[in-house]
N, C-alpha and C positions, 0 to 999 in steps of 0.2 A: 504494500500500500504506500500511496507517495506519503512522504516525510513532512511535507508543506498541510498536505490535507487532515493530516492525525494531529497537527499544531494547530491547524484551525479549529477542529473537532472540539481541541482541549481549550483552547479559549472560547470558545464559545458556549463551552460547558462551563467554565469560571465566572463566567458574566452571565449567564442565566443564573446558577447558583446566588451570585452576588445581589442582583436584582430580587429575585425569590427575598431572599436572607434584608433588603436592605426596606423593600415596601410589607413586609409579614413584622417585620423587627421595629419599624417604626413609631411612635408612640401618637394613635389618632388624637383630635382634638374635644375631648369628650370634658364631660364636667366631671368637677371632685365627686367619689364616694361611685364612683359607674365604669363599670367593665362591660366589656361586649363579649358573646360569647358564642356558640352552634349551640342548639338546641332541639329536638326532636316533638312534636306535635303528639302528645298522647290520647286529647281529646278536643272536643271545641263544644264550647256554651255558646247558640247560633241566637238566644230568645230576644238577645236586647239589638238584635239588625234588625233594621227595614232597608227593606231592598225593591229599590225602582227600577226597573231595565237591567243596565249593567253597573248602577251606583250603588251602596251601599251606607244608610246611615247607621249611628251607633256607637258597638264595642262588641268584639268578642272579648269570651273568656277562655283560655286558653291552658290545660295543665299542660304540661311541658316537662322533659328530661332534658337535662343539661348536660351538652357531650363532652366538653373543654374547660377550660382552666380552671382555677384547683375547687371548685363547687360541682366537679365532674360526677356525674351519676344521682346528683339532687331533684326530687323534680320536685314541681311546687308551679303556682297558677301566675299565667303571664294575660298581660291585657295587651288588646289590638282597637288602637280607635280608629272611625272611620267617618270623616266628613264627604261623603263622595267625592273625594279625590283620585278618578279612579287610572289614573295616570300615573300616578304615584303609592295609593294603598292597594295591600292584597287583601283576599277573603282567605284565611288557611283552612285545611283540613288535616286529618289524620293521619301522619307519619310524613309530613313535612319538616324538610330542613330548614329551621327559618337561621337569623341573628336574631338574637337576643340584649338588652341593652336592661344590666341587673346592677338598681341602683340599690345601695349599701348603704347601712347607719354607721353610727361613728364607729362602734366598734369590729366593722367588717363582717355584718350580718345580714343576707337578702333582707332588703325593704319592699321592694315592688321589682317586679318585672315585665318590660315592654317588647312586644313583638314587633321589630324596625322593620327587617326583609326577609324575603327567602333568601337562602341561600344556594347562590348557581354557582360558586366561584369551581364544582367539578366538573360543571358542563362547559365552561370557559375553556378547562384547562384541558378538556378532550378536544375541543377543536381547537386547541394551539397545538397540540402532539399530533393530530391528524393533516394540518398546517405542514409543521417541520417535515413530518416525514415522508408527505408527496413532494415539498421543495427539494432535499435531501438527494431524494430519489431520482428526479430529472436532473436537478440543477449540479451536485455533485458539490466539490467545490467549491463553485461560483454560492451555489445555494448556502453556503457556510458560512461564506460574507454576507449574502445578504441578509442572513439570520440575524448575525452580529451589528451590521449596521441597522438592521430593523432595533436592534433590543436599544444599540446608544442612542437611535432618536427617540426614542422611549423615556429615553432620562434626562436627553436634553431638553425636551420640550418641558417635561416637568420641570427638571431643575432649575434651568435655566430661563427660559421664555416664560414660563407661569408664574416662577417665584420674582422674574425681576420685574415684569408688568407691574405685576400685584404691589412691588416695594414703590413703584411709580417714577420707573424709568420709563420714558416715551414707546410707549407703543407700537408704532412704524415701525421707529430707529433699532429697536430691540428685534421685532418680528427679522427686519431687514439680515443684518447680523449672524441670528441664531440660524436662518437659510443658506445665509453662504455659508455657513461652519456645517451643517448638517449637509448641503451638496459638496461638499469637500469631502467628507466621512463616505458619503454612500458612492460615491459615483469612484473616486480613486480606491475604497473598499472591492470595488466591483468591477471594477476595470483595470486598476491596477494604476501605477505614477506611469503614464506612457501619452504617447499621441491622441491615443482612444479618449483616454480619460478625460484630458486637459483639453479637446474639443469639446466633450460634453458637458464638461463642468463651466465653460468661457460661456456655451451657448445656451446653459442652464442659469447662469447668471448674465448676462444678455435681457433674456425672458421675462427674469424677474425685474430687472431694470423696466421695461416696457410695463411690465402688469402693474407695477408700484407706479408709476407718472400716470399711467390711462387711470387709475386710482384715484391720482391728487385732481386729475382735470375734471373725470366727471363725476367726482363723488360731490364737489363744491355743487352741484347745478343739481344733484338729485335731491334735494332736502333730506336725507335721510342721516338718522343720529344715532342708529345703533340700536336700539330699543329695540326691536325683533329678533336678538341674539336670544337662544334659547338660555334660560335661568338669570337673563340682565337685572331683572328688578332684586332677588335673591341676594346676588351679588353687591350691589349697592348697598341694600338694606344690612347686609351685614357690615356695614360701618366704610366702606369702600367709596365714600361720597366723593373724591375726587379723581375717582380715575376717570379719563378722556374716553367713555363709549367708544363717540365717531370714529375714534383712530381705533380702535381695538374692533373695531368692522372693518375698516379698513383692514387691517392685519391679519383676519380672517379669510378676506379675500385673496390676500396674496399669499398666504400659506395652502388654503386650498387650492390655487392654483400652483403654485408648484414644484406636486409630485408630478401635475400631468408635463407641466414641461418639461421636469427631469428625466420623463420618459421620451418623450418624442427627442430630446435633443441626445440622449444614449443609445435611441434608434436609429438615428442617421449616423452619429459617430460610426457605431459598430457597425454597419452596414457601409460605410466609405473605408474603413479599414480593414473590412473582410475582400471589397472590390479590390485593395491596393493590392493585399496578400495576391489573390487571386492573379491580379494585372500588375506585376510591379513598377511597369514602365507607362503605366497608365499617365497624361500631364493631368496639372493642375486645374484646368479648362472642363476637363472630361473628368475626372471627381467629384466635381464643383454639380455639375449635369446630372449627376449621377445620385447627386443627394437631397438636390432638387426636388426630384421624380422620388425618389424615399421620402422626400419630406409628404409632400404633396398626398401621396397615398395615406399617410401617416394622419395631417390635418384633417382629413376627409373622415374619421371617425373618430379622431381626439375629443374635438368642438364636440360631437353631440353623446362621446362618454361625460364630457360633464355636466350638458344639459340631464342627461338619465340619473345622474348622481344626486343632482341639486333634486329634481322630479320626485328620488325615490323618498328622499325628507320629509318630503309632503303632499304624498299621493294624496291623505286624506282632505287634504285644502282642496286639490283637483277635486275629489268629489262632491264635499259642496257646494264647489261651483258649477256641478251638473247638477243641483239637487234646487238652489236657487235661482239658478240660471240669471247671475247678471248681468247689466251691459258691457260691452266690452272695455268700453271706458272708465268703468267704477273698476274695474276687473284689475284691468290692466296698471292704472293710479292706486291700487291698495298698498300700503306700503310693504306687507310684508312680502308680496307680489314683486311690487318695483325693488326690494332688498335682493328677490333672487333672482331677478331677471341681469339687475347689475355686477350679480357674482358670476354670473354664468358670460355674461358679454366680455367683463374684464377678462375673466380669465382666457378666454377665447381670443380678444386681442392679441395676449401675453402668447400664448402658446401658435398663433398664425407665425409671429413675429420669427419665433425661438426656431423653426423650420430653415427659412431660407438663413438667418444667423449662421445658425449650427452648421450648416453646408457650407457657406462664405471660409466658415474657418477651416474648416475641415481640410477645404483644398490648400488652405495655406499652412495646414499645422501637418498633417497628413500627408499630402500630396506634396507640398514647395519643397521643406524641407529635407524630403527625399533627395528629390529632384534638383537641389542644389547642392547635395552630398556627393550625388554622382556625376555631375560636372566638377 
């Protein structure tokens, strides 16, 4: 087995582990005298619901076995309020895994017990190991990096981009930033420090240069301030009264867009460096031509992978608007409407742009430099 591939294996096993070990190890932000816990569903008192459609008012009553930490094997009656929330609360049943959130007297004795969620984090963690091991399986090596740079933008985003937002460093400038450092990580992770890479990564930063101005120009003219970001008022409310919304839509725009241009611009890379391989003596002119027509293929189902992205968020809006049928003009002016319509357009700019880029360079990073080697 190659020697490179069993050293990726092993870091990438380090850095899972560490990951696993560093978000389990964490201390949540819970209040004095409350641990969270698993807990097993023994029975359910249904008497004190009312239930309309699929809402539910109320409380269950809940006895409960405690599976985890040191109250392990205790069981005892947990409560489930229920304002028809139903987006956010569940109805439990018997032998449900929920969490549990067991708030404690002073002397470290159950006081009450609260049913927060279920617990899926084993059905997560089946489709992260069914994930890896069809990557694995195709991808080989390559797939080993990609694991690995999948798991550090995992932590950059967190560590990095959420925790410095939140400290109230600018928004943009930070979003901006933590993209170049994460297309540096994945694209030379995965392509390697070569021709290949350092086209994809010029023309993935390119992209983003275009999708951040198309940003600044016409986010000014769309009135739109952010406030249709899922959980915004939440966020505020928890004491966060000065952070800049607008620019943190803004930054959402150009971070969803892009993975997609990361992709198209390591399309054409690889795709003009597999033609060179192929044609060594290929010019600069006829590369250029050649990534072009890659690109071009490429755009032509980019653009409306991200319209079907932004769509799948909110099929259910689509269907009220079959359900009310309004004008297209009230339609089309709603803001949460004009929020995705400007995510999908920007981004689409960005990634038109990043095509013929990515190809310009190609012939000169790719192609020139051959071709001035061998003269």
């Amino acid at each position: 087995m190659n020697k490179s591939f069993v050293l990726s294996i092993l870091i990438l096993s380090a850095l899972m582990a560490a990951m696993f070990y560093y978000f389990m190890a964490r201390e949540p932000a819970l209040a004095p005298f409350t641990l969270e816990s698993r807990a097993r569903v023994i029975s359910v008192d249904d008497s004190e619901v009312h239930t309309s459609g699929l809402s539910h008012l109320g409380f269950q009553t809940l006895e409960i076995e405690i599976l985890n930490t040191r109250f392990k094997g205790v069981k005892t009656q947990a409560s489930n309020s229920l304002n028809g929330q139903i987006d956010l609360e569940n109805l439990y049943h018997v032998n449900d895994t929920i969490i549990a959130a067991i708030i404690m007297d002073k002397d470290g004795s159950i006081e009450h017990v609260k049913a927060v969620d279920l617990y899926r984090q084993n059905s997560l963690l089946s489709m992260f190991i069914v994930f890896t091991i069809a990557l694995l399986l195709y991808a080989g090596a390559v797939g080993v990096k990609a694991l690995i740079s999948f798991i550090l933008s995992i932590f950059i985003i967190w560590e990095i981009l959420v925790k410095q937002i939140l400290a109230g460093h600018p928004p943009l400038i930070t979003t901006t930033f933590t993209l170049i450092l994460l297309s540096a990580i994945i694209i030379f992770m995965v392509a390697g420090v070569n021709r290949k890479g350092l086209t994809a990564f010029l023309g993935t930063i390119a992209g983003l240069g275009v999708t951040l101005f198309a940003t600044l120009v016409f986010g000014k003219n769309a009135g739109l301030l952010g406030m249709t970001q899922p959980y915004v008022n939440t966020l505020i409310f928890s004491g966060y009264y000065n952070l800049d919304i607008r620019q943190i839509f803004y930054s959402a725009i150009v971070l969803g867009a892009s993975g997609a241009a990361m992709d198209i611009a390591m399309d054409i890379a690889a795709s003009m460096d597999e033609i060179r391989i192929k044609k060594p003596d290929i010019s600069a002119r006829e590369l250029m031509k050649s990534g072009f027509t890659v690109g071009r293929q490429v755009i032509g189902t980019m653009t409306t992978t991200l319209l079907l992205a932004y769509s799948g968020g909110y099929l259910t809006l689509l269907m009220i608007f079959r359900v009310k049928d309004p004008s297209f003009v009230r339609m089309i002016n709603l803001k949460i409407v004009s929020a995705e319509i400007m995510r999908t357009l920007i981004g689409s700019i960005g990634l038109v742009m990043v095509a013929p880029i990515t190809a310009l360079l190609g012939g000169v990073i790719i192609a020139g430099l051959t071709t001035h080697a061998r003269k």
